[in-house]
N, C-alpha and C positions, 0 to 999 in steps of 0.2 A: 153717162153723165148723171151726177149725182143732184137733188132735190135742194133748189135753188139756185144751180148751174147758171140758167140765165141772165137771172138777174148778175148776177155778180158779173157777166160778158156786156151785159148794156151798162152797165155802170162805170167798167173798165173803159168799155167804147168810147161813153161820156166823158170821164177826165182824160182820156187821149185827144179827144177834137176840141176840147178847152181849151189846150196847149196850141193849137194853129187858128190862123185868120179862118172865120169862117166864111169869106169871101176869095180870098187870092191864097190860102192854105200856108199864107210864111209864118216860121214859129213865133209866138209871142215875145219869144224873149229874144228875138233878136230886130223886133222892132225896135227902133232908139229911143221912141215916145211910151213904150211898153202900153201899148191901145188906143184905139182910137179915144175921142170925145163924145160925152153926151150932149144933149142940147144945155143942161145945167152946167157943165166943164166937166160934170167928174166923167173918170175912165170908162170905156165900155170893154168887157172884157172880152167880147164876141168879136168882134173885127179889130186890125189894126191901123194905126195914125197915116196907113196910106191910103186907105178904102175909106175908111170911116171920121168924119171930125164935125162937132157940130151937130150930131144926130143925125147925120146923114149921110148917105154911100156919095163920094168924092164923084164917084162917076155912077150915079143914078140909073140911067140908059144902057149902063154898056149890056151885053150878053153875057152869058156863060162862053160861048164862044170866040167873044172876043176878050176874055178874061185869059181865056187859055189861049190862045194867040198870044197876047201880052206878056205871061209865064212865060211862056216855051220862049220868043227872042229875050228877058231879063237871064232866065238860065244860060241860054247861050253866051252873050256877055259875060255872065260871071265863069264860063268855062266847062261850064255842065254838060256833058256828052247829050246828044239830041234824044238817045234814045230815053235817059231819065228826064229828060224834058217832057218827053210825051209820056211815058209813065206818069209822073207826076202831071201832067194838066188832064189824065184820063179822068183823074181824082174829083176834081172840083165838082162835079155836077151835084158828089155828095154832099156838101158843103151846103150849114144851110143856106145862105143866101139863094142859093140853086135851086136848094132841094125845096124851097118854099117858093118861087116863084111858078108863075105860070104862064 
């Protein structure tokens, strides 16, 4: 690994997770509102218009696990084999809403 290597891997990381909610991991751009709201109206580019409006998480309370509950039956619905259901909702804990709660 050459001199620098890192950084350019947390940078890469960083505009990767800018692309997804960082609460429920759906892609930005397939939000219809393209983000949530701030408390001033303008966009917030960290969450999307399902988690976040108004400056604030839609659903305040919920868990990480009941987040991924939520994921896994919406993927279902939309036809998603269970196993990337659960694949995908292993994810969230990284996420920061997740990764910053306690």
């Amino acid at each position: 690994m050459g001199k620098g290597t890192g950084v350019l891997i947390i940078i890469k990381t960083k505009n990767i997770m800018e692309k997804y909610c960082q609460s429920c991991g759906i892609p930005m751009n397939k939000d219809p509102e393209c983000g949530g709201t701030n408390i001033d109206g303008s966009k917030n580019k960290k969450y999307c218009s399902y988690c976040f409006r108004n400056g604030q998480f839609v659903q305040p309370d919920l868990s990480v696990e009941e987040m991924q509950s939520f994921c896994m039956e919406k993927m279902d619905e939309l036809g998603i084999p269970p196993f990337k259901g659960w694949l995908f909702a292993r994810s969230l804990p990284r996420l920061e809403r997740w990764r910053d709660a306690s």
